[in-house]
C-alpha positions, 0 to 999 in steps of 0.5 A: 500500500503506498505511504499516502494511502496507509497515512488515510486509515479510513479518512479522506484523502482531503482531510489527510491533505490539509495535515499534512499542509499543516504540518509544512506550514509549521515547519516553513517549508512553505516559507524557505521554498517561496524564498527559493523560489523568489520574488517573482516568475512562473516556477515548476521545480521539484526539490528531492531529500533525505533524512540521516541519522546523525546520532541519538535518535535525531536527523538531519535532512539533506537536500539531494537534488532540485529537478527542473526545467524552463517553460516556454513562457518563461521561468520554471527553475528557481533564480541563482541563490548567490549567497548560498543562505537558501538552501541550507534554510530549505533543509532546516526547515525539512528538518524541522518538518521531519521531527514534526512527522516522527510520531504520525505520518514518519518518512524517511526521504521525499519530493516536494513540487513548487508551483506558482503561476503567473498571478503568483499563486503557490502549490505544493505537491508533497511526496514521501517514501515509496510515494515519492518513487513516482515523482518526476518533473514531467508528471508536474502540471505547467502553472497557467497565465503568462511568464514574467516580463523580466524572464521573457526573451523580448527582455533580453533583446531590450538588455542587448539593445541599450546595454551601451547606453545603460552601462554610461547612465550607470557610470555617472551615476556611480560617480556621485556621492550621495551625501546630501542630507535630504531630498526633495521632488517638485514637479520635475525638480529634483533638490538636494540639500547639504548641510545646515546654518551657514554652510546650507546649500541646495542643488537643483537639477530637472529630472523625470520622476520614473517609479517607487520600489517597496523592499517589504512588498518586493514590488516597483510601481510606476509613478509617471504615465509617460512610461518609456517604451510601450511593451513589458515592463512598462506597460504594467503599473506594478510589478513584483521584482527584487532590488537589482531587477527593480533597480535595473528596470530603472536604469534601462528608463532613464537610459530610454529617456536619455537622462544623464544619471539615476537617482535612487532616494530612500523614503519612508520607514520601510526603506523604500526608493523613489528613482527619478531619471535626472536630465542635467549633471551636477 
């Protein structure tokens, strides 16, 4: 009798479901496989493990794999972890899970499937043991609604295509210091302003209020309906991005709208940033 069907003992396999969901939302596996996943993209990718005993009765889950492949609409494996903090997150989280389930539903290794579709709704398709046999990422169901317009081939072309102009944007902006004490947005009139008492001064420069970016909501709002281009992202009020994503799709703006640099201006209590294509240099 397979493991899912032996954990049932009579009861629907509903019911056995939402325990078993339960049991990955106290652990955080929920959590650690959203952040794997990242902000943002269709995903479809399967994470295999095991649980090894390191003594005393205890274990510790390893991760042995992460199977996936990429959609025809963009995305499907989970982005590149460059500081290598989350997968370690994942299998202590599987950890916890495993101690969790040691006096119920007990496994010893398993699969779990990660979808999230193009309205970023998330599924997770849990398989253990003998169960898990079956899993394969072609047997996985491809999430519905259109790839995000950051892993779509037409993104590519715009990189390719203004990756000269960027890259100057990017240098001057790089060389200035951003030491002024407060800034202000009037209109299309960037004003910075340094220092206090006697020693106060101002610099104004003309500028394009482009768009905000919410660190917290991992989110870049438009706030100018005279949006460079007339295609992905630009055409889309709000989109879910990262810092270097939010920050890149700036950069292309003020590149688009022939700015001399990009200012980035934090707000708020939450640390997010307004960025504004500035026109003159200082």
């Amino acid at each position: 009798m397979p493991w899912f069907q032996r954990q049932a003992a009579g009861r629907s396999e509903q019911e056995v479901a939402r325990e078993h969901a339960r049991y990955l939302r106290a652990a955080g596996v929920d959590r650690a496989l959203d952040a794997m996943a990242g902000p943002f993209g269709l995903r479809r990718f399967l994470v295999a493990f095991e649980a090894r005993p390191i003594g005393s009765g205890r274990h510790q889950v390893k991760v042995s794999e992460v199977v996936a492949m990429p959609l025809a609409s963009g995305g499907g494996p989970p982005p590149a972890d460059p500081t290598g903090e989350l997968l370690p997150g994942l299998e202590r989280a599987l950890t916890r899970l495993h101690a969790n389930m040691a006096l119920g539903p007990s496994w010893t290794r398993g699969l779990i499937g990660y979808l999230r579709d193009g309205r970023g709704r998330v599924e997770l398709l849990p398989l253990f043991d003998d169960d898990a046999d079956a899993g394969t990422i072609d047997r996985l169901p491809v999430p519905p609604g259109p790839g995000h317009p950051l892993e779509q081939p037409a993104w590519a072309r715009l990189q390719a295509t203004w990756e000269s102009r960027m890259q100057a944007v990017q240098a001057r902006t790089a060389r200035i210091r951003p030491d002024w004490e407060d800034w202000t947005v009037d209109g299309e009139t960037l004003v910075l302003s340094y220092g206090g008492g006697p020693t106060a001064r101002t610099q104004r420069f003309r500028c394009h209020p482009l768009a905000t970016f919410s660190p917290s909501r991992s989110r870049l709002t438009w706030q100018t309906t005279r949006r460079p281009g007339g295609a992905a992202p630009f055409d889309q009020p709000e989109l879910p991005v990262d810092w270097g994503s939010a920050h890149e799709i700036a950069l292309m703006a003020a590149a688009m709208l022939e700015a001399s640099w990009l200012f980035a201006g934090e707000f708020g209590d939450e640390g997010e940033l307004l960025y504004a294509a500035v026109a003159t240099a200082p």
